[in-house]
PDB file of N, CA, C and O in Angstrom:
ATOM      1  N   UNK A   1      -5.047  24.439   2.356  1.00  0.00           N
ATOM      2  CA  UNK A   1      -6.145  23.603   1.922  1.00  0.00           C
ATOM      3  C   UNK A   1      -5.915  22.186   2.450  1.00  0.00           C
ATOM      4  O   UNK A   1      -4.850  21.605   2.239  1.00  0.00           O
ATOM      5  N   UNK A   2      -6.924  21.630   3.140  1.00  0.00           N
ATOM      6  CA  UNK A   2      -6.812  20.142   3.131  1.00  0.00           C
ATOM      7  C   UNK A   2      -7.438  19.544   3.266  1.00  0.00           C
ATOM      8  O   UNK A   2      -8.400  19.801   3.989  1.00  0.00           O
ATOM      9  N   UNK A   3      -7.228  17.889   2.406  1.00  0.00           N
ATOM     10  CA  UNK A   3      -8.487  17.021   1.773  1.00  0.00           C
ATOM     11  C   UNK A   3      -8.530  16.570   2.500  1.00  0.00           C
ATOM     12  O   UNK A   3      -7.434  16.322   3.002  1.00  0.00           O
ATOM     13  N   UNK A   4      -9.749  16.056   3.222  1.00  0.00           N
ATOM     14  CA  UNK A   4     -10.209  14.366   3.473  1.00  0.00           C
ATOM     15  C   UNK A   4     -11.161  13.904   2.819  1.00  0.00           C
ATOM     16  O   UNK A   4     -12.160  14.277   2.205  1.00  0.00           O
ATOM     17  N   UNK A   5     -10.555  12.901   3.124  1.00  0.00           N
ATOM     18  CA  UNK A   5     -11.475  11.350   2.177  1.00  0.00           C
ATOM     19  C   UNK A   5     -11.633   9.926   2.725  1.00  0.00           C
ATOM     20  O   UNK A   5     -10.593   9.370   3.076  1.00  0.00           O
ATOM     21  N   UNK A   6     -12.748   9.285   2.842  1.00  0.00           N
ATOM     22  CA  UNK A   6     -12.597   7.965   3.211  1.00  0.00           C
ATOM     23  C   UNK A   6     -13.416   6.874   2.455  1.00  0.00           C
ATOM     24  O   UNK A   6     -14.500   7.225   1.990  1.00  0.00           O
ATOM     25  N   UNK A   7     -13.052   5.732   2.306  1.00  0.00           N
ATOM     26  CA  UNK A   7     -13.812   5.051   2.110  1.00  0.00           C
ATOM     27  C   UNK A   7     -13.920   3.705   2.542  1.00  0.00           C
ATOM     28  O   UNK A   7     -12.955   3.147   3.064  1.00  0.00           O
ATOM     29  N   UNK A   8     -15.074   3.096   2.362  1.00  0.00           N
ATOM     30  CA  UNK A   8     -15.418   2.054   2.668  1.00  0.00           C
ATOM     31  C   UNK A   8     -14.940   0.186   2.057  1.00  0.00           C
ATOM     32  O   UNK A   8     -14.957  -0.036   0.847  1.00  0.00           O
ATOM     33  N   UNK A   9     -14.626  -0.752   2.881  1.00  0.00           N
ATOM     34  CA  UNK A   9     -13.753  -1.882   2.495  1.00  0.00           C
ATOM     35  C   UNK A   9     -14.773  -2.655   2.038  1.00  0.00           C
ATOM     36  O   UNK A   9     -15.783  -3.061   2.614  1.00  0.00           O
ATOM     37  N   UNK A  10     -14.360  -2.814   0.872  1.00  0.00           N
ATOM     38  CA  UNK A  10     -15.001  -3.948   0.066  1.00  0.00           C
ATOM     39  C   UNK A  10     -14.504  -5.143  -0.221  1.00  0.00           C
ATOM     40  O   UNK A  10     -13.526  -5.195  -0.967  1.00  0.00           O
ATOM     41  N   UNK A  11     -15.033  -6.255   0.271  1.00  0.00           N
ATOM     42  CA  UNK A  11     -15.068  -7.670  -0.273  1.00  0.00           C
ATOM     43  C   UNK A  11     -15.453  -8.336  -1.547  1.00  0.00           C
ATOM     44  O   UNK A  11     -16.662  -8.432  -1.752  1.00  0.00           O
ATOM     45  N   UNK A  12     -14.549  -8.863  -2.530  1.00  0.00           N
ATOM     46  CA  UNK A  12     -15.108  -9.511  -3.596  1.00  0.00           C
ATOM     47  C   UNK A  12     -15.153 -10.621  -2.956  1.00  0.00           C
ATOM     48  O   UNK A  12     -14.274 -11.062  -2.215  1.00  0.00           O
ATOM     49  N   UNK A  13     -17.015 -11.510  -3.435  1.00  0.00           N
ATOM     50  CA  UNK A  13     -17.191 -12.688  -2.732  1.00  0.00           C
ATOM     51  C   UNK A  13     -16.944 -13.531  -4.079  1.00  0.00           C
ATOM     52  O   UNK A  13     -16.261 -14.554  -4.026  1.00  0.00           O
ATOM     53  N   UNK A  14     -17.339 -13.221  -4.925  1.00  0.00           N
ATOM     54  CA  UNK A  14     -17.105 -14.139  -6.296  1.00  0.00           C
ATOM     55  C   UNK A  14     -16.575 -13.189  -7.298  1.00  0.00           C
ATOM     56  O   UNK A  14     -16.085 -12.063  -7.220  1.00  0.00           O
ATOM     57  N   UNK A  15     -16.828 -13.999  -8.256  1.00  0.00           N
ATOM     58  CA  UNK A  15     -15.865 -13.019  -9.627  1.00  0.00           C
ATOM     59  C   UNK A  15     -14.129 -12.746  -9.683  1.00  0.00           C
ATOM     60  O   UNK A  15     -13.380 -12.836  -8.710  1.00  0.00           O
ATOM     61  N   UNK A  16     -13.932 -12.572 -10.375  1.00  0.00           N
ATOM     62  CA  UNK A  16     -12.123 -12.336 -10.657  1.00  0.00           C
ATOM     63  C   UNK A  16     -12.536 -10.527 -10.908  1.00  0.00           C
ATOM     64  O   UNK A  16     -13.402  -9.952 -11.569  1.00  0.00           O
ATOM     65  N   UNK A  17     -11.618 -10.146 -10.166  1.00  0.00           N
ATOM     66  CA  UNK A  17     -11.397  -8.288 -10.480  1.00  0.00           C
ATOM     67  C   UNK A  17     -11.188  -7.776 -11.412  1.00  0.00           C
ATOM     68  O   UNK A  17     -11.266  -6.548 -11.417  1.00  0.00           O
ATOM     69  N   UNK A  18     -10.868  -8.410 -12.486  1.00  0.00           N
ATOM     70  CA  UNK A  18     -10.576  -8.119 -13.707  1.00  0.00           C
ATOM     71  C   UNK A  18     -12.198  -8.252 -14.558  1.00  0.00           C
ATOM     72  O   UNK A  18     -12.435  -7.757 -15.660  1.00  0.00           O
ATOM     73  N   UNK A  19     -13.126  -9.006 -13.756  1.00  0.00           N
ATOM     74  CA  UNK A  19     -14.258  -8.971 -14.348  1.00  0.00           C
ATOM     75  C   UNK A  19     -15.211  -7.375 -13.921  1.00  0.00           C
ATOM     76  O   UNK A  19     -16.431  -7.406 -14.084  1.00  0.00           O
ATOM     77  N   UNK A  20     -14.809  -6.579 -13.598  1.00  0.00           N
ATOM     78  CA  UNK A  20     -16.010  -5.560 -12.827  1.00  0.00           C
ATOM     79  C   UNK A  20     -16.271  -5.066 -13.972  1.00  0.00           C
ATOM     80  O   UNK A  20     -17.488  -4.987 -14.138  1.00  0.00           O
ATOM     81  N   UNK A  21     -15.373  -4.512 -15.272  1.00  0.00           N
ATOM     82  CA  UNK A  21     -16.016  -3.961 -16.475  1.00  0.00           C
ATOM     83  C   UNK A  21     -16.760  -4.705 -17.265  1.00  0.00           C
ATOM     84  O   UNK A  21     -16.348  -4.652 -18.424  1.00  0.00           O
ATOM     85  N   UNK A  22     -17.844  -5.495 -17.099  1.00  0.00           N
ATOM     86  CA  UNK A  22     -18.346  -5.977 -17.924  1.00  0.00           C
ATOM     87  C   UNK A  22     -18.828  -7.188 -17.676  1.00  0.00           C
ATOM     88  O   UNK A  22     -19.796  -7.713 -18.228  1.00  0.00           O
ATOM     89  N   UNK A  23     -17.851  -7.826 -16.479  1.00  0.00           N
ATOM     90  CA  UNK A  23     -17.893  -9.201 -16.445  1.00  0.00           C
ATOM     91  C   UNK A  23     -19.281  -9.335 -14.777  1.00  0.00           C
ATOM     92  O   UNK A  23     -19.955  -8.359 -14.449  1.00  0.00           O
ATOM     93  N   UNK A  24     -19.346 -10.341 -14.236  1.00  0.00           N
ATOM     94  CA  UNK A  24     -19.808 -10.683 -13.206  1.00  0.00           C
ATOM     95  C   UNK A  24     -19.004 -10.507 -11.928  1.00  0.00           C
ATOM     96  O   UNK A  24     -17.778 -10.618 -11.910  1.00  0.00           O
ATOM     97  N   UNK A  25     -19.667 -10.257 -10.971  1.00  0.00           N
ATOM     98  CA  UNK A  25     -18.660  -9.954  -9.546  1.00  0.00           C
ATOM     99  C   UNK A  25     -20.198 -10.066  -8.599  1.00  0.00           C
ATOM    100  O   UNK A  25     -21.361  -9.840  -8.934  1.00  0.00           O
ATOM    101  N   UNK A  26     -19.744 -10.403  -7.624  1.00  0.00           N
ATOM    102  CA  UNK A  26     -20.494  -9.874  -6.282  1.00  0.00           C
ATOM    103  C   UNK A  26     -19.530  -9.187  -5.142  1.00  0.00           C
ATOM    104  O   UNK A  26     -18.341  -9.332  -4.862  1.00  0.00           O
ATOM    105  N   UNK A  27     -20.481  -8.454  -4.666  1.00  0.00           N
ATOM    106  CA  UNK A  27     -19.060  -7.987  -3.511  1.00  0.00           C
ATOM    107  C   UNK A  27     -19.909  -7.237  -2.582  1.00  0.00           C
ATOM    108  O   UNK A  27     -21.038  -6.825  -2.847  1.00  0.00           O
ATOM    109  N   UNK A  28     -19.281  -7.090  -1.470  1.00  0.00           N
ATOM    110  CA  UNK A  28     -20.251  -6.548   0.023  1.00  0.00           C
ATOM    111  C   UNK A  28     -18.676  -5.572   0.416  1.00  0.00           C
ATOM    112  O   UNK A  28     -17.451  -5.624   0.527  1.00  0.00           O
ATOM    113  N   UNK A  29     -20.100  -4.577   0.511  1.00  0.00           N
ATOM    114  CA  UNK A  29     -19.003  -3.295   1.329  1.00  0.00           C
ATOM    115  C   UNK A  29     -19.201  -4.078   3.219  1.00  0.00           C
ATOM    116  O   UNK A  29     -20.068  -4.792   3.724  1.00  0.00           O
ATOM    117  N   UNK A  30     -17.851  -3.437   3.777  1.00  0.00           N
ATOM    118  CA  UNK A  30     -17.871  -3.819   5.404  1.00  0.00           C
ATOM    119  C   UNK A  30     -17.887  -2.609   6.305  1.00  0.00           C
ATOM    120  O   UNK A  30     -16.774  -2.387   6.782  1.00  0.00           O
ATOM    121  N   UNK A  31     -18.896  -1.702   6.704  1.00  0.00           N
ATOM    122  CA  UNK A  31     -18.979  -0.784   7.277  1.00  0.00           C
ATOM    123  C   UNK A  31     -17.926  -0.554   8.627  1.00  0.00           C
ATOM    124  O   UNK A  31     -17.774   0.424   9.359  1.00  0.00           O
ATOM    125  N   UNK A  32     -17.466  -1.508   8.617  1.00  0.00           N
ATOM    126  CA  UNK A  32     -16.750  -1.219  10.071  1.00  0.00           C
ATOM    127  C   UNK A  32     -14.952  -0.970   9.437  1.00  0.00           C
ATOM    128  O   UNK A  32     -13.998  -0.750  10.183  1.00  0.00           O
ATOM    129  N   UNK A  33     -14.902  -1.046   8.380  1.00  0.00           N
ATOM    130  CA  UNK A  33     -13.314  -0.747   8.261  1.00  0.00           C
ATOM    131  C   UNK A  33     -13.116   0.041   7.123  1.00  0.00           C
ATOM    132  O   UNK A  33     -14.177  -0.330   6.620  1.00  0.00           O
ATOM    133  N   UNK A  34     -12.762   0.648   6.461  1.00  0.00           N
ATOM    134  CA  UNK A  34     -12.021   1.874   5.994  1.00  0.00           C
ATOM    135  C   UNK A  34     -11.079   2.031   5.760  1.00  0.00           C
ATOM    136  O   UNK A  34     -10.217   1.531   6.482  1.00  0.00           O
ATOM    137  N   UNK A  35     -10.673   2.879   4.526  1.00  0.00           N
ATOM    138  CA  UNK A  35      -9.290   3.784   4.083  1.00  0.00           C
ATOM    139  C   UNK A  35      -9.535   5.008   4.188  1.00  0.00           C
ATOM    140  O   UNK A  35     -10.589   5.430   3.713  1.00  0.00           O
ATOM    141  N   UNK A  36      -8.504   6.008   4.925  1.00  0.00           N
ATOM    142  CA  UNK A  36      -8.899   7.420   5.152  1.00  0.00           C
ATOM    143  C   UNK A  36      -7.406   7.767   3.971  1.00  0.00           C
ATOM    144  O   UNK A  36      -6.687   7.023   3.304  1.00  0.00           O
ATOM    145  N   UNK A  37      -7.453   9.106   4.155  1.00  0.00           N
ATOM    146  CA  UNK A  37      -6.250  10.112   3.300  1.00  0.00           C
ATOM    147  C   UNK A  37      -6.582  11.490   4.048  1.00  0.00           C
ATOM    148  O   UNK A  37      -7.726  11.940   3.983  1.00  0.00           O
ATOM    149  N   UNK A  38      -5.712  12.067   4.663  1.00  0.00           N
ATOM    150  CA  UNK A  38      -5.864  13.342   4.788  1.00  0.00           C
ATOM    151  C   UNK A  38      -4.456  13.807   3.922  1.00  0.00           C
ATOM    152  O   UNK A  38      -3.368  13.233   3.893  1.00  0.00           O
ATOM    153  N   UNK A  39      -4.939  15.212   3.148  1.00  0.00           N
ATOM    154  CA  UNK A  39      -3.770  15.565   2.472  1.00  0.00           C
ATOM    155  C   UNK A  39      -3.726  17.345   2.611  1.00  0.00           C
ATOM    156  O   UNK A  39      -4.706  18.043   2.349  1.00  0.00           O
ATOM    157  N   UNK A  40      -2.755  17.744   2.947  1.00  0.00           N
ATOM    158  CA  UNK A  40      -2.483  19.013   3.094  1.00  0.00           C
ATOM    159  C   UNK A  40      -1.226  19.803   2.216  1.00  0.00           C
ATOM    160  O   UNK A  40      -0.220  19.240   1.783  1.00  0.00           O
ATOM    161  N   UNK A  41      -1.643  21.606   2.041  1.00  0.00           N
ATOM    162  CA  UNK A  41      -0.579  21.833   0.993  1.00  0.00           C
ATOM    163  C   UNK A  41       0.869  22.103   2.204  1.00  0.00           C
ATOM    164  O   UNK A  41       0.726  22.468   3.371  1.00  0.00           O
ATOM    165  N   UNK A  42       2.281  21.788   1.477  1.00  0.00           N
ATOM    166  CA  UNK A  42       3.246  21.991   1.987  1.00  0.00           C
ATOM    167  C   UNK A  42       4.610  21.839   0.877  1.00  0.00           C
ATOM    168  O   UNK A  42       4.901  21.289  -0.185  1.00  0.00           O
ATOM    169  N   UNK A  43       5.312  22.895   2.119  1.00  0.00           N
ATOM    170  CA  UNK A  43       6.526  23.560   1.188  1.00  0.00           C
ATOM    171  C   UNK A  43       7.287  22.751   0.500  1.00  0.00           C
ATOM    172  O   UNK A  43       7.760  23.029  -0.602  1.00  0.00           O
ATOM    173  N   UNK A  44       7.476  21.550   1.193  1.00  0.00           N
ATOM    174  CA  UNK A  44       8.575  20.586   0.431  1.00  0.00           C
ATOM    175  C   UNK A  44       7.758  18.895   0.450  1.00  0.00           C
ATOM    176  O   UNK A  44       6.666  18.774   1.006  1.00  0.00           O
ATOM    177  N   UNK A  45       8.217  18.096   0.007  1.00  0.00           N
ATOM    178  CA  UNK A  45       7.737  16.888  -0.214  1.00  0.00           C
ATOM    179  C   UNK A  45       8.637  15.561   0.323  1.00  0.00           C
ATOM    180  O   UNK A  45       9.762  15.409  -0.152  1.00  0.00           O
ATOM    181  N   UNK A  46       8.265  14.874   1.040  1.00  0.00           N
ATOM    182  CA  UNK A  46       9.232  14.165   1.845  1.00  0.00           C
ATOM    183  C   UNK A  46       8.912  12.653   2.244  1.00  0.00           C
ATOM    184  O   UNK A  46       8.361  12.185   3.241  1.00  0.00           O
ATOM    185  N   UNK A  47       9.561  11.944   0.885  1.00  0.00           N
ATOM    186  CA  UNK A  47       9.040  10.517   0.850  1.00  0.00           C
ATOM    187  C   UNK A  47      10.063  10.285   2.086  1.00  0.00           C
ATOM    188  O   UNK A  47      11.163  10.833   2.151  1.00  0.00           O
ATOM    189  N   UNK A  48       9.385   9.129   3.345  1.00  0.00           N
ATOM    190  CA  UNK A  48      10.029   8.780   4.407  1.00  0.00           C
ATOM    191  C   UNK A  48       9.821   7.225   3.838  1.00  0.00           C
ATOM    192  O   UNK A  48       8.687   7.016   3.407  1.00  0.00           O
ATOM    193  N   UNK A  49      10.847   5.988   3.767  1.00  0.00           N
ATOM    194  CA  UNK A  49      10.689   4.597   3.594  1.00  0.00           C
ATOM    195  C   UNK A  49      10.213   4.254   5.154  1.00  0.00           C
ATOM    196  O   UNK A  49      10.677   4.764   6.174  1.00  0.00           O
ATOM    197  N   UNK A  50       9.241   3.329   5.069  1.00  0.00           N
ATOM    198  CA  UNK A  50       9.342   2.937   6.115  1.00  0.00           C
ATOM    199  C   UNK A  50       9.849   2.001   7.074  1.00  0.00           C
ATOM    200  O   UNK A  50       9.723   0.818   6.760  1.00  0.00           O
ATOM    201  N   UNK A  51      10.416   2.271   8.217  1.00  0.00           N
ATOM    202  CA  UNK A  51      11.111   1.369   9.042  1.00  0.00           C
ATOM    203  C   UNK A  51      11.747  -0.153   8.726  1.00  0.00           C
ATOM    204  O   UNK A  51      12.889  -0.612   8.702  1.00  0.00           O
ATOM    205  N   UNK A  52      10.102  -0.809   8.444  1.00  0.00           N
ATOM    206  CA  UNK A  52      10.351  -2.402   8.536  1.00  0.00           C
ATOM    207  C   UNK A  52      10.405  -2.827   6.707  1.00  0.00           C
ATOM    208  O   UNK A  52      11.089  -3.502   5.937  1.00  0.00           O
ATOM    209  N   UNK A  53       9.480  -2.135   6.689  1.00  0.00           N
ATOM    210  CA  UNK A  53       9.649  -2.792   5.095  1.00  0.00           C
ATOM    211  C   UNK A  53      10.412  -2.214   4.388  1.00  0.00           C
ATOM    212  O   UNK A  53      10.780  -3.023   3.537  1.00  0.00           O
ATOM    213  N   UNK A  54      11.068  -0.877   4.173  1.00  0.00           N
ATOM    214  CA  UNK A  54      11.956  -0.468   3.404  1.00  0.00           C
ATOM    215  C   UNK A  54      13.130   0.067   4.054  1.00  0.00           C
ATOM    216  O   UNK A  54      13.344   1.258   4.280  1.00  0.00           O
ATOM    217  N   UNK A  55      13.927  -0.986   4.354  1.00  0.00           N
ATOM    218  CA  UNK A  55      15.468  -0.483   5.486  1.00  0.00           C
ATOM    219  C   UNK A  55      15.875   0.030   4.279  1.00  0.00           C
ATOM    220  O   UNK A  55      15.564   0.087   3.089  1.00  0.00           O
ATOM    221  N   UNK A  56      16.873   0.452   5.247  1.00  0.00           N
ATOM    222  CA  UNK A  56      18.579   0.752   4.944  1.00  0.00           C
ATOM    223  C   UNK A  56      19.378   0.606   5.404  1.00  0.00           C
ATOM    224  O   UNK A  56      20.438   0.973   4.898  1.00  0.00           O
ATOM    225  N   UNK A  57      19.345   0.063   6.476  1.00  0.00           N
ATOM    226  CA  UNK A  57      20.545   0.231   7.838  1.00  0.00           C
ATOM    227  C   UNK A  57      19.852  -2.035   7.696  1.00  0.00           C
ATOM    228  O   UNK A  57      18.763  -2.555   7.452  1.00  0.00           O
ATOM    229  N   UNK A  58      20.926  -2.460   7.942  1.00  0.00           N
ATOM    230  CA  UNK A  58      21.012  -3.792   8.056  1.00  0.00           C
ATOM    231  C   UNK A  58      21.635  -4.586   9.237  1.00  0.00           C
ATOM    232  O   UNK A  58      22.860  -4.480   9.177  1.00  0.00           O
ATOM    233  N   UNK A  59      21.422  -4.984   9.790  1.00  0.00           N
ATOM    234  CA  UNK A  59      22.141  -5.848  11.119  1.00  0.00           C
ATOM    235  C   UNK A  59      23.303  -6.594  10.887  1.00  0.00           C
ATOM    236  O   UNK A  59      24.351  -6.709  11.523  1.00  0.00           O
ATOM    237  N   UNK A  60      22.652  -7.362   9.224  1.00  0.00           N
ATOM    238  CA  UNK A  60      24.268  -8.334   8.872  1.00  0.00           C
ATOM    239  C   UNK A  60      23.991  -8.041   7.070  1.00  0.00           C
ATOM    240  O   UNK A  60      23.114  -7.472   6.420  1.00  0.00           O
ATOM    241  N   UNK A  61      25.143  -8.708   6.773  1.00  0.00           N
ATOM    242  CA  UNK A  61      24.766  -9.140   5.676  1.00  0.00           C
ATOM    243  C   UNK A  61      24.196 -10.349   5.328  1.00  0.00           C
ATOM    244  O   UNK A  61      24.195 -10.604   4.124  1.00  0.00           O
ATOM    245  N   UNK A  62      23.809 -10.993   5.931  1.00  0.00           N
ATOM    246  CA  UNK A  62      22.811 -12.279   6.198  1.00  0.00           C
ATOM    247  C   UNK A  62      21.240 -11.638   5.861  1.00  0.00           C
ATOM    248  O   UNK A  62      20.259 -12.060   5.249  1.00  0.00           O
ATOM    249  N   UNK A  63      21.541 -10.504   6.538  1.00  0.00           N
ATOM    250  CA  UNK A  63      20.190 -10.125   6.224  1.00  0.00           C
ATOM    251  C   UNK A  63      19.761  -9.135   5.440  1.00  0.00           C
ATOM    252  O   UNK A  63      18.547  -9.007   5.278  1.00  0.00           O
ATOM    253  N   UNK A  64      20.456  -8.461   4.959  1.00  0.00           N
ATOM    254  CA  UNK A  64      20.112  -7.933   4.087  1.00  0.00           C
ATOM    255  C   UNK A  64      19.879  -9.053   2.548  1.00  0.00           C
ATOM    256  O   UNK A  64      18.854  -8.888   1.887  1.00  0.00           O
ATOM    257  N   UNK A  65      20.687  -9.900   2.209  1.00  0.00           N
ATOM    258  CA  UNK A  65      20.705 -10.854   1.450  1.00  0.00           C
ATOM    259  C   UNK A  65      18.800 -11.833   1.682  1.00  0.00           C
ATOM    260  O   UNK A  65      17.958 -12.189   0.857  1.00  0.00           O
ATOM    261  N   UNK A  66      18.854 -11.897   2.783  1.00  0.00           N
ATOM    262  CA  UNK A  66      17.536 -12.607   3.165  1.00  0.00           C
ATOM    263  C   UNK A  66      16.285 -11.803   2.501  1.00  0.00           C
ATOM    264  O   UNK A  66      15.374 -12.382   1.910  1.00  0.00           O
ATOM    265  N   UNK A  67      16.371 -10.197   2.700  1.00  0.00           N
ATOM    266  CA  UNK A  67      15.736  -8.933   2.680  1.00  0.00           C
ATOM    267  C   UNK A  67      15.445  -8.916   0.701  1.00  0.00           C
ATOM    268  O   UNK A  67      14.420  -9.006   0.025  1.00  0.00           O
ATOM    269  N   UNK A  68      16.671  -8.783   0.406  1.00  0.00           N
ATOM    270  CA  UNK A  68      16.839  -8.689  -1.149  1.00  0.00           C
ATOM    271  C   UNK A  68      16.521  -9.857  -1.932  1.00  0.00           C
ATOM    272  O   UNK A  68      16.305  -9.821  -3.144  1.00  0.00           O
ATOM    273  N   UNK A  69      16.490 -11.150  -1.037  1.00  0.00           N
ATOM    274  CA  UNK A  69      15.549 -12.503  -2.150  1.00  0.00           C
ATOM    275  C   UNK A  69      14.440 -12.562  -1.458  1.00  0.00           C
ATOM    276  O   UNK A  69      14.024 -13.699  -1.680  1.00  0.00           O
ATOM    277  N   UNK A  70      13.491 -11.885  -0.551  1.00  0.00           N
ATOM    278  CA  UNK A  70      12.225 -11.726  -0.353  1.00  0.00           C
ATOM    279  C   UNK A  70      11.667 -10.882  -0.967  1.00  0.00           C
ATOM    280  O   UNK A  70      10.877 -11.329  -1.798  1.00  0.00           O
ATOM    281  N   UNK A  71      11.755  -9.671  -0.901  1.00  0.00           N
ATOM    282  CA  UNK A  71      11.188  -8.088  -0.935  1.00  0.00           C
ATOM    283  C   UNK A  71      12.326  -7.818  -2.467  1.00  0.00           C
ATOM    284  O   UNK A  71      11.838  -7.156  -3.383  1.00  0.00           O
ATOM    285  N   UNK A  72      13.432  -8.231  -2.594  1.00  0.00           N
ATOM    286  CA  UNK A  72      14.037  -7.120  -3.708  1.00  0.00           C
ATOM    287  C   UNK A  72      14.875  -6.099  -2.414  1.00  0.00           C
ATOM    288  O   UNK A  72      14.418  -5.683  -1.349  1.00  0.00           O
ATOM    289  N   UNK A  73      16.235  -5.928  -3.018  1.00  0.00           N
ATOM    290  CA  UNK A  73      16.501  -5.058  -2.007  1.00  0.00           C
ATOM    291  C   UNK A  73      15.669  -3.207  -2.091  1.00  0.00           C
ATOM    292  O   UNK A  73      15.129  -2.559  -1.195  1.00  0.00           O
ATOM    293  N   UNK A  74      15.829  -2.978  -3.079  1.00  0.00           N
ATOM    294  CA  UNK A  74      14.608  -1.062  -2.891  1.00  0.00           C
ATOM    295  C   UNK A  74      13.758  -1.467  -1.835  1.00  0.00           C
ATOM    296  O   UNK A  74      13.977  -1.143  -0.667  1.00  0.00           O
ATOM    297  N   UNK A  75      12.504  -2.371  -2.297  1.00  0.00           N
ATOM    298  CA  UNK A  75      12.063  -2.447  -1.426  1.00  0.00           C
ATOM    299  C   UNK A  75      10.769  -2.181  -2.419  1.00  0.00           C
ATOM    300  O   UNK A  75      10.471  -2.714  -3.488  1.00  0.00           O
ATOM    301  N   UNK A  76       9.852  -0.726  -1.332  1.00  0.00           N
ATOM    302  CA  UNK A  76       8.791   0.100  -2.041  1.00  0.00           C
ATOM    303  C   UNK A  76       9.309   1.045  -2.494  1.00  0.00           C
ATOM    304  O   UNK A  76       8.478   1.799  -3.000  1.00  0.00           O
ATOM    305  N   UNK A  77      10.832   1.569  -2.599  1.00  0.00           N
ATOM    306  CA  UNK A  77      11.292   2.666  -2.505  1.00  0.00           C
ATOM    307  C   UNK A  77      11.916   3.052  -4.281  1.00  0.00           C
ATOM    308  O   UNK A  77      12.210   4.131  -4.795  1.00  0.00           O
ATOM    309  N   UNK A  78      11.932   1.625  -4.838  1.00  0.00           N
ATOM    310  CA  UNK A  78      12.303   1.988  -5.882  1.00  0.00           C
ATOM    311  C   UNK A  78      11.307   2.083  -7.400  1.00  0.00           C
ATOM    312  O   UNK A  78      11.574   2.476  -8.535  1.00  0.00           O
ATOM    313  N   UNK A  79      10.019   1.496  -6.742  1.00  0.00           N
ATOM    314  CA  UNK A  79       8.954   1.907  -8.217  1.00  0.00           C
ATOM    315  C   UNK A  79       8.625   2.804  -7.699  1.00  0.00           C
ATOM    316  O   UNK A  79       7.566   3.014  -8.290  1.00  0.00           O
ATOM    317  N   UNK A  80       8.782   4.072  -6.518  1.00  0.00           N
ATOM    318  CA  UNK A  80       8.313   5.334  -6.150  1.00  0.00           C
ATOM    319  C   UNK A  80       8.993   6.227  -6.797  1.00  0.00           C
ATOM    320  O   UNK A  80       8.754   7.423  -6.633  1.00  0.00           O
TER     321      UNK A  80
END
């Protein structure tokens, strides 16, 4: 089985996002850009970090230190 899905990028021009239930907003969809998902079934599941934003492998410890008071050292890898 496998899903696709896409949708369309929306701009909030006014309003705070926290206002859409209830509150005021304006906002314009942008036909020219998009979020897709294709999702398919499979045997095993295999979070990959990615390259730049979620190392593991470090050049120095200069930088990893640089890495861990920007980003946190996990990264994205650890609220996953």
């Amino acid at each position: 089985m496998i899903v696709q899905r896409c949708v369309g990028a929306r701009v909030g021009l006014m309003g705070n996002p926290s206002d859409g239930f209830g509150g005021k907003t304006i906002a314009a969809l942008l036909n020219d850009f998009y979020a897709s998902l294709t999702l398919w079934e499979s045997p095993k599941l295999e979070i990959i970090p990615h390259p730049h934003f979620d190392p593991f492998c470090f050049d120095s410890i200069d930088r990893l230190a640089r890495i861990a008071e920007d980003d946190c050292y996990y990264g994205g890898v650890r609220p996953l």
